[in-house]
TORKOL-4160 file (C-alpha; in steps of 0.2 Angstrom, whole numbers, padded with zeros to 4 digits, m for minus):
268
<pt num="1" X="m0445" Y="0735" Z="m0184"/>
<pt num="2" X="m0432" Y="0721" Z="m0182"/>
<pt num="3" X="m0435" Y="0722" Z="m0162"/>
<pt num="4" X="m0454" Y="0719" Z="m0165"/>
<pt num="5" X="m0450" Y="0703" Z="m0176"/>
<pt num="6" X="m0439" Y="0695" Z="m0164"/>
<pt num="7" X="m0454" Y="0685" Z="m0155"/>
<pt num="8" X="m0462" Y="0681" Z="m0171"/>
<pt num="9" X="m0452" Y="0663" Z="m0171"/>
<pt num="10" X="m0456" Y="0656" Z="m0156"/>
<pt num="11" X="m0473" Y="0662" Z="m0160"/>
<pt num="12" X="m0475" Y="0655" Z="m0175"/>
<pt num="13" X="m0468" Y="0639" Z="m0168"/>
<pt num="14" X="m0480" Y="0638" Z="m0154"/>
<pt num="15" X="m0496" Y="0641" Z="m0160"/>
<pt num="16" X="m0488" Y="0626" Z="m0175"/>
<pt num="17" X="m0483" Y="0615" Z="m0159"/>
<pt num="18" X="m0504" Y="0619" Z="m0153"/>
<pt num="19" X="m0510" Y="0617" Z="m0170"/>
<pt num="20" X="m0504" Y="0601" Z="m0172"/>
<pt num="21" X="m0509" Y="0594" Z="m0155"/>
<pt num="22" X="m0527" Y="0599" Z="m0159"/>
<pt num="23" X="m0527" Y="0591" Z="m0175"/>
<pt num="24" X="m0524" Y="0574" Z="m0169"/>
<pt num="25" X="m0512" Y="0562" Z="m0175"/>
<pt num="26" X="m0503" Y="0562" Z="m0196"/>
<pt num="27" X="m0504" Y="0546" Z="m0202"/>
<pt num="28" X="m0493" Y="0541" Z="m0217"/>
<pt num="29" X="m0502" Y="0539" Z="m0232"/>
<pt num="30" X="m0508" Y="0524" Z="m0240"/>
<pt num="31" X="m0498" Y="0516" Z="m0254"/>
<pt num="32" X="m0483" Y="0529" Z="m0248"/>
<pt num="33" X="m0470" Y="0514" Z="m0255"/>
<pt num="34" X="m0480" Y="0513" Z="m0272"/>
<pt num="35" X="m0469" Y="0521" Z="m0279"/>
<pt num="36" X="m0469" Y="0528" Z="m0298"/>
<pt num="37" X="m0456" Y="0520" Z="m0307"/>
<pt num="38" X="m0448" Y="0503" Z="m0301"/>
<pt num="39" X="m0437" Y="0498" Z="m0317"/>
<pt num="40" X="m0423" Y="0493" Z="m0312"/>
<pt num="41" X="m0405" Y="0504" Z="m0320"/>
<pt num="42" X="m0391" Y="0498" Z="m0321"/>
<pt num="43" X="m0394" Y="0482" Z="m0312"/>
<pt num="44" X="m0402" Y="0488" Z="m0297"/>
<pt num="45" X="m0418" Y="0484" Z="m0291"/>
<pt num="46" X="m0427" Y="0501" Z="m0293"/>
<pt num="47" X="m0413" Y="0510" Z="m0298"/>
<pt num="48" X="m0417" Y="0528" Z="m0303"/>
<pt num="49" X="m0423" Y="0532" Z="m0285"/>
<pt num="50" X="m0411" Y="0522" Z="m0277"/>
<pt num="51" X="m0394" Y="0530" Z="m0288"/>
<pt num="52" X="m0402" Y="0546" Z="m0288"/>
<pt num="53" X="m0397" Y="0546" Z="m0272"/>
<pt num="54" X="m0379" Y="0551" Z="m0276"/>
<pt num="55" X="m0382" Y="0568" Z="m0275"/>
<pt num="56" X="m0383" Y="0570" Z="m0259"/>
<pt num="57" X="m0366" Y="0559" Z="m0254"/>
<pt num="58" X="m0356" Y="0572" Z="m0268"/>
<pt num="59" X="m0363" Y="0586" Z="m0259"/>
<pt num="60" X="m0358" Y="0581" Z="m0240"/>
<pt num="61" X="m0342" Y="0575" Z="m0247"/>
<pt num="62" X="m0339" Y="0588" Z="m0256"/>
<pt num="63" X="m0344" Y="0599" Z="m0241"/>
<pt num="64" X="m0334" Y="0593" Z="m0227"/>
<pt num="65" X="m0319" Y="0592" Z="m0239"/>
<pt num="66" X="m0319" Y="0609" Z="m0243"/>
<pt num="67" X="m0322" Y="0616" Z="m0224"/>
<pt num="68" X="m0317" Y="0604" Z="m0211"/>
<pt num="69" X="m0302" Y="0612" Z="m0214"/>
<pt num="70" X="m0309" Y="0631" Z="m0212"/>
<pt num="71" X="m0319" Y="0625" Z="m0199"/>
<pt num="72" X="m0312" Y="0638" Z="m0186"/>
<pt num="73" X="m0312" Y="0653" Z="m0199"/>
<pt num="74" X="m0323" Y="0668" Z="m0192"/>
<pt num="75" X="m0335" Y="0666" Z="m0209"/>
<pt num="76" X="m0341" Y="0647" Z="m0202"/>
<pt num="77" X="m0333" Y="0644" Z="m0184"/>
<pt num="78" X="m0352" Y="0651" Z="m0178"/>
<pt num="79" X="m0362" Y="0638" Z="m0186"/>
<pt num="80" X="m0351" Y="0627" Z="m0190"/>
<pt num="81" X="m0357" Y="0614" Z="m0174"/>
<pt num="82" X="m0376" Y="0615" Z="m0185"/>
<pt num="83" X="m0367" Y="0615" Z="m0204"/>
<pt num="84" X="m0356" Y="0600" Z="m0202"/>
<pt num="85" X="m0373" Y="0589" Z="m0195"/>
<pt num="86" X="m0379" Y="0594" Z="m0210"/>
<pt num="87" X="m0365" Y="0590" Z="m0224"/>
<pt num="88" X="m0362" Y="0575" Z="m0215"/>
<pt num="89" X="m0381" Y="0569" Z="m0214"/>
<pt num="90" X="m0382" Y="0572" Z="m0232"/>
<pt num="91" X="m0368" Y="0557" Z="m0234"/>
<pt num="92" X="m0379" Y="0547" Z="m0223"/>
<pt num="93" X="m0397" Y="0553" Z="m0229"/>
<pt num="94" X="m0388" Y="0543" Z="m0247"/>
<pt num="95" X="m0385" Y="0527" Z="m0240"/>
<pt num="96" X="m0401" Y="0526" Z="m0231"/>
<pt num="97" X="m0413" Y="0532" Z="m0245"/>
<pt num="98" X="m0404" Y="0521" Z="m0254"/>
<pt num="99" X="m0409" Y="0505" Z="m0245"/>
<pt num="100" X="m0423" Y="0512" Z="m0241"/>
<pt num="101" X="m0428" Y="0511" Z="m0261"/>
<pt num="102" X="m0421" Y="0495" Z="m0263"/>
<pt num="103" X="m0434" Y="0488" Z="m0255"/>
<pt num="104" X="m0447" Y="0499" Z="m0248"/>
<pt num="105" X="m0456" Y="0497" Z="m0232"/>
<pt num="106" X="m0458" Y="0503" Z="m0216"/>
<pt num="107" X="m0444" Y="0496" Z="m0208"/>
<pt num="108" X="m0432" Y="0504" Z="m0222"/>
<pt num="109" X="m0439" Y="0521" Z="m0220"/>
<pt num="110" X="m0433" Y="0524" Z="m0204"/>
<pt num="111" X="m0417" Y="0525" Z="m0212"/>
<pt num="112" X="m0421" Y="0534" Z="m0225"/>
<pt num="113" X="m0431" Y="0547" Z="m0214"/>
<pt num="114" X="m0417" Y="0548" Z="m0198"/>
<pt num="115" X="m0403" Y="0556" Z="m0209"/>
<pt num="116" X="m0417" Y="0566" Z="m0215"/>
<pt num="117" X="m0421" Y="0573" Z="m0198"/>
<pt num="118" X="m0403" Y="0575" Z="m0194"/>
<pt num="119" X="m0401" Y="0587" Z="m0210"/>
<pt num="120" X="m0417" Y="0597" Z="m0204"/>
<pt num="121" X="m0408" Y="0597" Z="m0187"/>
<pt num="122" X="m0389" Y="0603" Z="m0193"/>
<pt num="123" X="m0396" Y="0618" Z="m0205"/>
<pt num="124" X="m0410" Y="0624" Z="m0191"/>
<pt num="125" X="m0394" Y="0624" Z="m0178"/>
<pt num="126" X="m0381" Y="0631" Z="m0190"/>
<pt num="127" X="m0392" Y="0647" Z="m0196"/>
<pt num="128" X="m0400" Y="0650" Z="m0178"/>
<pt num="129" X="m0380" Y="0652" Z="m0173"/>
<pt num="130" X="m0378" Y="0663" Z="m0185"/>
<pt num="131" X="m0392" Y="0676" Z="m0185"/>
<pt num="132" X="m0393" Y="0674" Z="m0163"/>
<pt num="133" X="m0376" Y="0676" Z="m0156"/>
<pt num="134" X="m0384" Y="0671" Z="m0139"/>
<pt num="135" X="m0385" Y="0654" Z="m0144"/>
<pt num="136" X="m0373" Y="0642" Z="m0138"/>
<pt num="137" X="m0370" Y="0630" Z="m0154"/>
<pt num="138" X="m0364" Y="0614" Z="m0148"/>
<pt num="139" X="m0379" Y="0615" Z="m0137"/>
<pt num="140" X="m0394" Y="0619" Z="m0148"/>
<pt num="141" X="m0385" Y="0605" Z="m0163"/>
<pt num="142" X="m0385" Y="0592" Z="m0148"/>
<pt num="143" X="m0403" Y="0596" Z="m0142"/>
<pt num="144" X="m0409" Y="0597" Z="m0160"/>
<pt num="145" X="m0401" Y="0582" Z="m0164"/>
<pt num="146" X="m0410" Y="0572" Z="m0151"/>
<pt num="147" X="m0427" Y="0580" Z="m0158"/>
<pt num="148" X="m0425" Y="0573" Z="m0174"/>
<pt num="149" X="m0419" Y="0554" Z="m0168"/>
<pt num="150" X="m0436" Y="0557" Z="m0157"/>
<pt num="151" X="m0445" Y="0563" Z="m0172"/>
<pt num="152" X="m0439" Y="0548" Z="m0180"/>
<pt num="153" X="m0443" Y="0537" Z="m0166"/>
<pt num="154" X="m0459" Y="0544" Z="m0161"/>
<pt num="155" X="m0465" Y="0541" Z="m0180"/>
<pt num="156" X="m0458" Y="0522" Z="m0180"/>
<pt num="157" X="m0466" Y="0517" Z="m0164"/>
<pt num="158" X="m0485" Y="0524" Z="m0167"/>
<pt num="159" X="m0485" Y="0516" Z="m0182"/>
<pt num="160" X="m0481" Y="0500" Z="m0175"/>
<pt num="161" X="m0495" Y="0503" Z="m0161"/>
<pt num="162" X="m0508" Y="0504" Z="m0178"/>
<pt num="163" X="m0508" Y="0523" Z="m0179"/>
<pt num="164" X="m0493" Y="0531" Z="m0184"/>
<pt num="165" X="m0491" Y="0550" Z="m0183"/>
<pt num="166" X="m0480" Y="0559" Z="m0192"/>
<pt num="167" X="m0483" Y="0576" Z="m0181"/>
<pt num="168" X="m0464" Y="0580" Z="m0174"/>
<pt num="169" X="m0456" Y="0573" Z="m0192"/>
<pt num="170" X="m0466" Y="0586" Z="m0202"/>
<pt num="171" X="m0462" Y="0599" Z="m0189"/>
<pt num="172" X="m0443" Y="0598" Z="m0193"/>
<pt num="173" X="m0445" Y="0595" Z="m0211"/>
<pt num="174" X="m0456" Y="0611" Z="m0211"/>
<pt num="175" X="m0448" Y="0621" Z="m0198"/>
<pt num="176" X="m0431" Y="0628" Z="m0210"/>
<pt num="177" X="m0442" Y="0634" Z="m0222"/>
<pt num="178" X="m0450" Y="0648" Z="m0210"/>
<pt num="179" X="m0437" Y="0648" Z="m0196"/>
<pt num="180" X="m0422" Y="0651" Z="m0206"/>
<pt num="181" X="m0428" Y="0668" Z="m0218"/>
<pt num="182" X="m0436" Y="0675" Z="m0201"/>
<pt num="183" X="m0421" Y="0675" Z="m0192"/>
<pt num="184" X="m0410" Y="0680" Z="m0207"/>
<pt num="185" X="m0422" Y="0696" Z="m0209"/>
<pt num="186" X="m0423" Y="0700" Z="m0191"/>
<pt num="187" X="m0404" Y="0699" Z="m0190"/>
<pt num="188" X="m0399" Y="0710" Z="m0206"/>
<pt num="189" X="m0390" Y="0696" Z="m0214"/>
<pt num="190" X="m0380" Y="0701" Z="m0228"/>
<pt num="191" X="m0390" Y="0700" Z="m0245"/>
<pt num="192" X="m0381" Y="0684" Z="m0251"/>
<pt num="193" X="m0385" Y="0675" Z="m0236"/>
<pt num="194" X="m0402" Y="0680" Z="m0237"/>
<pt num="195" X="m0401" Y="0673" Z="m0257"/>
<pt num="196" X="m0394" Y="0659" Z="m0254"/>
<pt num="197" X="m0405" Y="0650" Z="m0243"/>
<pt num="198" X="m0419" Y="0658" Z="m0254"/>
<pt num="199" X="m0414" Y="0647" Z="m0267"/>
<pt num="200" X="m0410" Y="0632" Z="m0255"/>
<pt num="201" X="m0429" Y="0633" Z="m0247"/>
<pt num="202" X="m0437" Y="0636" Z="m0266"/>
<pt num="203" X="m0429" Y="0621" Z="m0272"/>
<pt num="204" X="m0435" Y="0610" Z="m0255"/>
<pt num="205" X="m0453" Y="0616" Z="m0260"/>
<pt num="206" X="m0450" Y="0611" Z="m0277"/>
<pt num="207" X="m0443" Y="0594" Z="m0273"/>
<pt num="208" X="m0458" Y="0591" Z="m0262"/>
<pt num="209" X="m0470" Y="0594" Z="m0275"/>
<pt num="210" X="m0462" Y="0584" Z="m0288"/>
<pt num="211" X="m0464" Y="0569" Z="m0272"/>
<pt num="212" X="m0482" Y="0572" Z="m0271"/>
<pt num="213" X="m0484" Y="0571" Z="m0289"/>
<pt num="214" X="m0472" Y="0555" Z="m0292"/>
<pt num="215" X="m0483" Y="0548" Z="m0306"/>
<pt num="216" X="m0489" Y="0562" Z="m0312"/>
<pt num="217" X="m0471" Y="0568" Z="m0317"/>
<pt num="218" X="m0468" Y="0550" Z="m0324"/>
<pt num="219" X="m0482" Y="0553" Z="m0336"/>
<pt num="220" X="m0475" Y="0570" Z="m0343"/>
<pt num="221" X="m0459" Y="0566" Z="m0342"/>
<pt num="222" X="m0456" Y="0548" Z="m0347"/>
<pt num="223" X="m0438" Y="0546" Z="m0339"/>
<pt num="224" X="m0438" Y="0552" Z="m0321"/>
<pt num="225" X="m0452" Y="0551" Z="m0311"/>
<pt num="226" X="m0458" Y="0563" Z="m0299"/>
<pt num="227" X="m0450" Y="0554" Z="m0283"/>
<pt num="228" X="m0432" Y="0553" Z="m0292"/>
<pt num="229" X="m0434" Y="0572" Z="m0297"/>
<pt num="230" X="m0436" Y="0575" Z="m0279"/>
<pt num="231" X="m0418" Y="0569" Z="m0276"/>
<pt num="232" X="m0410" Y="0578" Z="m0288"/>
<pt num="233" X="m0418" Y="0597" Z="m0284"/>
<pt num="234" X="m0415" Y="0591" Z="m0265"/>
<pt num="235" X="m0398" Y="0588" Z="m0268"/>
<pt num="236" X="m0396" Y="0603" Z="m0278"/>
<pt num="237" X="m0403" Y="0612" Z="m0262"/>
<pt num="238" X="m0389" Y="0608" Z="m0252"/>
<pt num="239" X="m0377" Y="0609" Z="m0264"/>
<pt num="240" X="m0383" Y="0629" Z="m0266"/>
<pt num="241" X="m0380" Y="0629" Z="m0247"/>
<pt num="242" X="m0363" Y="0618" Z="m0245"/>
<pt num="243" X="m0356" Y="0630" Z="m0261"/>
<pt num="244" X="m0360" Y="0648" Z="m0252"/>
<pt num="245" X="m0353" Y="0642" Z="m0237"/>
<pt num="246" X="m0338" Y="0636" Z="m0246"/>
<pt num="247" X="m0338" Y="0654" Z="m0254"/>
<pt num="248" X="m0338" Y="0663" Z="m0238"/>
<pt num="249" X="m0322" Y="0655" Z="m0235"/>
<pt num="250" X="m0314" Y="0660" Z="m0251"/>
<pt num="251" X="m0319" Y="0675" Z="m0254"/>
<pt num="252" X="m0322" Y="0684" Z="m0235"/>
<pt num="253" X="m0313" Y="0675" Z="m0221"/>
<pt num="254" X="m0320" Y="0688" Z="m0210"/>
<pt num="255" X="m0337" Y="0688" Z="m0217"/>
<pt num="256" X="m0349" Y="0698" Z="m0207"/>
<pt num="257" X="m0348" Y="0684" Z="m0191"/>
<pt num="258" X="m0337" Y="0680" Z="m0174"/>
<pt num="259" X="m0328" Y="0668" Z="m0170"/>
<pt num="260" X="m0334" Y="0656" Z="m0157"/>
<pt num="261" X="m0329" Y="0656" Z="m0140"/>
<pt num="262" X="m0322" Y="0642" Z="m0130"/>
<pt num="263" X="m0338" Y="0638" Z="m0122"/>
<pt num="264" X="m0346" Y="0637" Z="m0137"/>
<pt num="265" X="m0356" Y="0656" Z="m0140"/>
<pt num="266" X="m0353" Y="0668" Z="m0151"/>
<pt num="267" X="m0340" Y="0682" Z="m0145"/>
<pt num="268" X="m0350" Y="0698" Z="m0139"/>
């Protein structure tokens, strides 16, 4: 059963890649920087998006502080190339959402969407290490690094030419949330693993919700709008994925992976 799902993600991600390229460019929406609640806290200018934010700096922080030093440990060394893009884009993703939300506008936003893209790019790279030991990590978090800086890129420049598309950046955004438990099932990852993530990708899906319905949240809520509550289940996210990582150092040092090679692949 598990031989027959291995070409189910590339599959899945080529008939997305053809999808996309029939349906012809994703334009940003209109009034995307009219956003819901733009009283200021604590003395800056739309503050509960832009200090929200903080959540995601603890949560790198926090991250790499707990397992630079592990780094080389046989329960992260495989991804570890992937997982450290991604706790150290978290850091990043705060200051640039941050300004971003300072003052919103299309010039921001590339700042607040390349850390972004990074993340997307680290978590893809450190889980595809893990569950394809054939996978060289250094290389794969270098190449998907670059396709998120392109993403990026790519967005910034057709919307500067009139008609911006947001094909590549959704891609990335969306491509964890599919890629990740497929792999996981096809390579028997431990049930943890598999719970882990689980709760990582249910929270993304959440916080994208609670974007889309910025104002509407606003309304039910009365303290946090919709966009603000996407920071905080965001981060929350992550910090589900930076604490079982950090777990798998203290409580399994030899936890169900190999060591890395000097080249950079997995030990056979």
């Amino acid at each position: 059963m598990k031989r027959m799902l291995e070409p189910v993600p590339s599959v899945l991600i080529g008939v997305a890649v053809v999808a996309l390229l029939l349906h012809g460019p994703i334009a940003q929406w209109p009034g995307y920087h009219e956003f819901a609640d733009r009283s200021p806290l604590l003395g800056v200018a739309n503050g509960a998006d832009v200090l929200s934010n903080l959540g995601f700096a603890l949560v790198g922080l926090w991250g790499l502080h707990r397992l630079w030093p592990a780094r080389q440990r046989p329960s992260v060394a495989r991804g570890w190339p992937g997982y450290a893009l991604f706790l150290a884009s978290l850091v990043l993703t705060a200051l640039g959402s941050g300004f971003y939300h300072l003052d919103p506008d299309n010039g921001r936003l590339v700042w607040d969407r390349l850390p972004i893209a990074l993340a997307c790019a680290g978590l893809l790279s450190g889980a595809c290490a893990e569950n394809r030991p054939n996978v060289d990590a250094r290389r794969m978090t270098a190449l998907l690094a670059l396709g998120a800086v392109l993403s990026v890129a790519w967005w910034h420049f057709t919307e500067q030419a009139g008609q911006g598309d947001l094909r590549p950046y959704l891609l990335l955004q969306a491509a964890p949330l599919v890629l990740i438990p497929l792999w996981q099932a096809i390579s028997g990852a431990p049930r943890a693993e598999r719970a882990a993530f689980g709760i990582a990708i249910g929270l993304y899906v959440a916080a994208k919700a609670a974007e889309l319905h910025d104002r509407e949240v606003l309304g039910a809520l009365g303290w946090m709008s919709g966009h603000t509550l996407k920071h905080v289940l965001a981060a929350a996210g992550a910090a589900v994925i930076a604490g079982h990582l950090a777990w798998r150092v203290r409580a399994a040092p030899s936890w169900g992976v190999k060591p890395l090679q000097s080249g950079g692949q997995a030990a056979q």
